[in-house]
N, C-alpha and C positions, 0 to 999 in steps of 0.2 A: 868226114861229117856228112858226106853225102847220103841220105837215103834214100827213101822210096819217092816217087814221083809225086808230089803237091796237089792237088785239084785247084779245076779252073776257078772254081770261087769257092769262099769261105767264109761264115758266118753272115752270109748274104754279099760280101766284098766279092770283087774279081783282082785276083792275086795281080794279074798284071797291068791293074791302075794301080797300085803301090810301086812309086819309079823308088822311094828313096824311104829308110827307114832307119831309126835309131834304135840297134841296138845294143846287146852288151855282150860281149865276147869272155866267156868262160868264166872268171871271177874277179877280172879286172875292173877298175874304178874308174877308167877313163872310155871313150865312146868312139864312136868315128862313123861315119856317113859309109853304109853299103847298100850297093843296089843289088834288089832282089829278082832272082831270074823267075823264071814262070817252072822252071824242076830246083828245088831248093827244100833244105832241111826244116822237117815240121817242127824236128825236135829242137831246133835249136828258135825258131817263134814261139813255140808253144809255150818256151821255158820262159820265156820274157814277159814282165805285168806291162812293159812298156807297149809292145807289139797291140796287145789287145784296146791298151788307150788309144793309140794311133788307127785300130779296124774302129774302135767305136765316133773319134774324131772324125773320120771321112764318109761314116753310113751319116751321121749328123748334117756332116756339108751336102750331099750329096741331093740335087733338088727333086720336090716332090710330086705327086701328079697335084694341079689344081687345086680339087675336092681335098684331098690331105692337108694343104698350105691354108687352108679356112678355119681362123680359130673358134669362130662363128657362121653356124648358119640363120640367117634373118627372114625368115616367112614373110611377105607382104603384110602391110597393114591392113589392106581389106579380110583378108581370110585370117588375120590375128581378132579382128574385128567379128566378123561373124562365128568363129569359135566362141568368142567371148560371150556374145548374144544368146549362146544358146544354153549356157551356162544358170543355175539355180544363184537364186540370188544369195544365199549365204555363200557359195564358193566367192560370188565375185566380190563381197565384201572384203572376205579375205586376200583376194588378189590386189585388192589397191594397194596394197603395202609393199608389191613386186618391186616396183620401181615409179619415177613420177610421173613416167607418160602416160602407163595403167591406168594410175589416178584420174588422173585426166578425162582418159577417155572416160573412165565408167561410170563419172560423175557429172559427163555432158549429155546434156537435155537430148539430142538426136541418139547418145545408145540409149538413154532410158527409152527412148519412143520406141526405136527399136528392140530391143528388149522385150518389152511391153506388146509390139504385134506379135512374137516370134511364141510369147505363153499365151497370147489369144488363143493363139489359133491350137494350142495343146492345149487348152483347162479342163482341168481333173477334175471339175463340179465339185468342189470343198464349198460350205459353208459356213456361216460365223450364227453361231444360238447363243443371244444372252435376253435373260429377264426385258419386260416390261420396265419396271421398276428396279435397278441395278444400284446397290447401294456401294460402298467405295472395294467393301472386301469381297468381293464376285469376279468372277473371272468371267473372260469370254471362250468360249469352247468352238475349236475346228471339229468338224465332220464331215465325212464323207456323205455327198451329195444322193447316193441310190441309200442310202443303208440309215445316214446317222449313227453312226459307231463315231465313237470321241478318235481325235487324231493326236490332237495337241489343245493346249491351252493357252492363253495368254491373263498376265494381269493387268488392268487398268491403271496407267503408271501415274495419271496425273485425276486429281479428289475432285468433287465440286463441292459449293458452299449450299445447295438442298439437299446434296443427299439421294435427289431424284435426278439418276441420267437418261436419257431414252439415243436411241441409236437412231441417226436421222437418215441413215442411207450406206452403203457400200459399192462403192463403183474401184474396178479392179484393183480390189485388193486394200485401198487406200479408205479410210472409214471417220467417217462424220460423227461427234455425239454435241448433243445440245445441253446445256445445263437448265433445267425447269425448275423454275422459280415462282414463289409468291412475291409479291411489291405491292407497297400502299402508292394509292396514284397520291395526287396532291388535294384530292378530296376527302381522302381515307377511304376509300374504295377498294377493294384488293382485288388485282388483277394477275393473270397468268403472262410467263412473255418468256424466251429463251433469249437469256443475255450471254453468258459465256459458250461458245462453239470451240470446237477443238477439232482438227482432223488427227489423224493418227495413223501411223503404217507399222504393224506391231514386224513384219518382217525382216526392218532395218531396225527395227527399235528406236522409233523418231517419231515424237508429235509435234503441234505449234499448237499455240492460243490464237484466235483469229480477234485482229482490233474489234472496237468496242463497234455498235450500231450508229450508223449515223440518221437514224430515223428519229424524229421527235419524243418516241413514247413507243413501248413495245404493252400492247394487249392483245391476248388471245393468239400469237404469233405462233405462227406456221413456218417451219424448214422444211429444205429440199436439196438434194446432194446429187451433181452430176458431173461428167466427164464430156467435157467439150474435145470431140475427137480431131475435129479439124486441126487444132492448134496444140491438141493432147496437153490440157489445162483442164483444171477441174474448177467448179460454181458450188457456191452453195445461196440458195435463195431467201429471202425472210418478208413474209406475208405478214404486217400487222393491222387491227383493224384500231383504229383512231378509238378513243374512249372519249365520246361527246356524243350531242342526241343534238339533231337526228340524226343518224349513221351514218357516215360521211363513206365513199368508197376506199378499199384498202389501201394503205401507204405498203411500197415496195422497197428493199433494194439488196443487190446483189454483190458476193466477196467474190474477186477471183484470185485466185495461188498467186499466178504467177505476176499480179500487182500488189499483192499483197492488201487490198485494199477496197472496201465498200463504195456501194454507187447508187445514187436514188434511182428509179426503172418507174415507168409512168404505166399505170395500169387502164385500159379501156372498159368503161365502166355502162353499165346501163342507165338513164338520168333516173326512173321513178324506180329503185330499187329503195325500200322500208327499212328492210330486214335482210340479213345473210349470215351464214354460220358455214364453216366448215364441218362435214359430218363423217369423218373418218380421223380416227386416232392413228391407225397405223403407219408405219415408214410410205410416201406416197411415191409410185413409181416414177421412175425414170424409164423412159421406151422412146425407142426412133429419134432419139435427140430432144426430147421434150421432159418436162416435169409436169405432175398435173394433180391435180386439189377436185374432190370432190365438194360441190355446195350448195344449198339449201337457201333458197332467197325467196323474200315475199316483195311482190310490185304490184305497186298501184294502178289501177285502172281509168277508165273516163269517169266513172263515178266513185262512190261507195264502196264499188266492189275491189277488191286486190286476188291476187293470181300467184302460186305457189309453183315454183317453177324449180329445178332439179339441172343442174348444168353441172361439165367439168372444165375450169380452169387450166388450159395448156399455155407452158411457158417453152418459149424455142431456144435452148441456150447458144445457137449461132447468132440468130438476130437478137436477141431479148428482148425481145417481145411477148406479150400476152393475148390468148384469143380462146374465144370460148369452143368446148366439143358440144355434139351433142351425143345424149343417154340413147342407147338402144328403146324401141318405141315400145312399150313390157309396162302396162299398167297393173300386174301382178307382183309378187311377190316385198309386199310394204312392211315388213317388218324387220327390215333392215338393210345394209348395203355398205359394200367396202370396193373400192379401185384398190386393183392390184394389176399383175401378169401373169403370160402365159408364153412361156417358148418366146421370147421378147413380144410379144404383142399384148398391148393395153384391153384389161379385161376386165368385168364389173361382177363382182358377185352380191344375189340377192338373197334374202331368205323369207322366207313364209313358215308361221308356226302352222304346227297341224294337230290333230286331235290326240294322237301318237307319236308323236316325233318332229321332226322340221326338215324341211326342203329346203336344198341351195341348190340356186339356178347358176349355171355363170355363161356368161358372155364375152365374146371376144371379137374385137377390132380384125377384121380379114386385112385389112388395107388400110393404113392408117391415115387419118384426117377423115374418110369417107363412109356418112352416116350411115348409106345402105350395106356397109358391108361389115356391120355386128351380125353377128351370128352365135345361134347359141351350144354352148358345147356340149354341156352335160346338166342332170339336175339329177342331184348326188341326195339321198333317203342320209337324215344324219339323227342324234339321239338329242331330244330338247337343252340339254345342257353340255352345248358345244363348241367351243369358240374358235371360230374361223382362223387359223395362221399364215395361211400362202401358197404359194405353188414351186417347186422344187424344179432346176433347171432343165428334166427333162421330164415334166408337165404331170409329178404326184402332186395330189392336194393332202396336205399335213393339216391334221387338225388337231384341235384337244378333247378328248372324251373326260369330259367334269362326272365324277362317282356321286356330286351332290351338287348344290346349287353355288357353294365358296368352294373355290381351289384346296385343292389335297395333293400329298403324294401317294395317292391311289388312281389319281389320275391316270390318264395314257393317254399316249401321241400314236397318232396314225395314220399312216399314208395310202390315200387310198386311188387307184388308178381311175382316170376320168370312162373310159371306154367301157370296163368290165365290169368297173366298180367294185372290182377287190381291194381287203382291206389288208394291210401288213402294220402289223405294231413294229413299234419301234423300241430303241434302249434309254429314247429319252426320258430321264426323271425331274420332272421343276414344278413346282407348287404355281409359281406365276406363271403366264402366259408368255410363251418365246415371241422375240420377232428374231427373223431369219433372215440372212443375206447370202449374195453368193461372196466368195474370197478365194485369194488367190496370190500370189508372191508377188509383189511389186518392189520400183525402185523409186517409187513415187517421195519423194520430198528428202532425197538425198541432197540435190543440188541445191536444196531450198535455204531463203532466206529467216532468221529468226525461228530457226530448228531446235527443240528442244531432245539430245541424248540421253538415254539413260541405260 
């Protein structure tokens, strides 16, 4: 039975760590313990299914390097953590369901902050276009921020009872709309006031209803949507003016997220102020941590005489406090005026009609709080029937080219660069007038209280 000489190992085994083996000898049904030498018959292991149980029982025992014996490898949690962060928000929706610590993490307030600086500092200049006037079956349209080419859509998941919504602001990603309403006061008077607010993050697919006003009486109310970064909490403000004569100065007060909850804010007033109006419909900027209202006030004098005075209303959402700007010193261009921005800095655009056509001037805060440093940018030749829309994040002016004196869809939108003053059309099509925000993914009102899914 001897044959040819064995090799030192086999099947990764070394023949001569096998001291003792069972096996079975020619066709016999009983067994017996032999030791195997290191020159031994292959044909007589090879023949045996037992032989092969026993190489594979001892590769099994047989211990492993380290790195092999790890049934797991477990990445630290900060670099589980910053992978996570860098991640689109739809992947990381679908991650909470990995397991509960995921959850956890992705739904705690610090990765949302995180998060949140991480697509700062990457944003794609997307913006959100919807109507003026936005009735329940309208969408809101993403686009691309140079172009305006549609990206996506969303629907507006929750109705109002007017019918009339207006978009009060967008700060990253996370979006304001106000409900605009008629109301008989208790005179039978009919006044204007935004009673139902909604924010809304169409990325997670979550909005809230925000509580009701704790102001006495909403007339002629003004909102404002901002993003307090200190504390990465968002405000929205509500400016009403009292309905009683003589004009009493405006009642204030302010919702934040993360109390969920309204709060009267004491506004600093001028004492011989008559009359005041706010004189801009559009979404009013948010820049350098401030909100701000353009207004139109008449005050009384030492005699007789009253005095027409042009102010902007800045609100500080660290302090919350109120204080007045003053306007660039431009006693031209009176035939209209809108606060907007530019490249974040707080900007005023004027217009002047002209024989031919119409002039916008615009202006812009160098430095912000400091009078002397409006400066003016450009004063853009536009067609009499134009309606100013805003400035694009990186500083086109979009307007509307009106074909008549009422909106059509022969209209056109146009973006025109402040420098050269070239014009480039655009694909957008809307009968109403857009207002325009920027947007962008957030995780904003994931963790929140009284979240509504859909």
């Amino acid at each position: 039975m001897i044959g040819a000489t064995a090799p030192a190992t086999y099947a990764g085994v070394s023949m001569s760590e096998v001291a003792t083996l069972e096996v079975g000898v020619g066709g016999f049904d009983h067994w017996r313990h032999c030791p195997v030498p290191k020159c031994c018959s292959l044909s007589l292991s090879l023949a045996s299914p037992l032989f092969w149980w026993k190489i594979s029982q001892m590769k099994e025992a047989r211990p492993q390097p380290p790195i092999l014996r790890q049934k797991k490898n477990h990445l630290p949690d900060d670099i589980v953590l910053d992978i996570l962060a860098r991640l689109p928000v739809k992947s990381l929706l679908r991650f909470r369901c990995v397991r509960k610590s995921w959850y956890s993490r992705i739904t705690n307030p610090n990765f949302i902050s995180t998060h949140l600086d991480m697509f700062l500092c990457h944003n794609q200049g997307y913006v959100i276009r919807v109507p003026t006037i936005n009735l329940d079956n309208q969408d809101l349209k993403v686009a691309c921020d140079r172009t305006f080419d549609g990206i996506s859509e969303f629907k507006i998941p929750f109705s109002f009872q007017s019918g009339l919504a207006f978009l009060v602001g967008s700060c990253n990603g996370l979006l304001c709309f106000g409900d605009f309403r008629l109301q008989d006061s208790l005179i039978n008077n009919v006044f204007f006031g935004f009673n139902d607010v909604y924010l809304w993050n169409p990325s997670i697919r979550k909005f809230k209803k925000l509580p009701d006003t704790c102001l006495s009486q909403l007339h002629l109310a003004k909102l404002g949507f901002a993003h307090h970064s200190q504390k990465n909490d968002y405000k929205v403000v509500r400016i009403s003016r009292p309905f009683t004569q003589p004009m009493p100065p405006p009642e204030a007060e302010v919702y934040t997220l993360s109390s969920d909850s309204w709060k009267r804010v004491g506004i600093s007033w001028r004492p011989n102020v008559v009359f005041y109006k706010f004189s801009c419909v559009k979404p009013f900027p948010f820049v350098s941590g401030h909100l701000h209202w353009m207004l139109d006030m008449i005050e009384e004098g030492g005699g007789q005489e009253k005095r027409y005075i042009e102010m902007i209303l800045s609100f500080d959402v660290n302090s919350e406090k109120f204080k007045e700007l003053p306007l660039p010193d431009d006693h031209s261009f009176k035939d209209g005026k809108c606060l907007t921005s530019v490249k974040e800095k707080l900007a005023l655009a004027k217009f002047e009609q002209q024989p031919h056509g119409m002039l916008c001037c615009v202006w812009v805060m160098r430095e912000y709080g400091v009078c002397e440093s409006w400066n003016k940018l450009c004063v853009v030749p536009v067609q009499t029937h134009t309606c100013f829309i805003g400035f694009t994040k990186y500083g086109s002016l979009l307007i509307q080219k009106k074909s008549q004196a009422i909106c059509s869809l022969e209209d056109k939108y146009v973006l025109i660069d402040p420098k050269t003053l070239y014009e480039k059309e655009t694909s957008i099509q809307a009968i109403h007038p857009l207002v325009i925000a920027t947007y962008m993914e957030n995780l904003a009102l994931l963790d929140g209280a009284n979240v509504i899914s859909y």
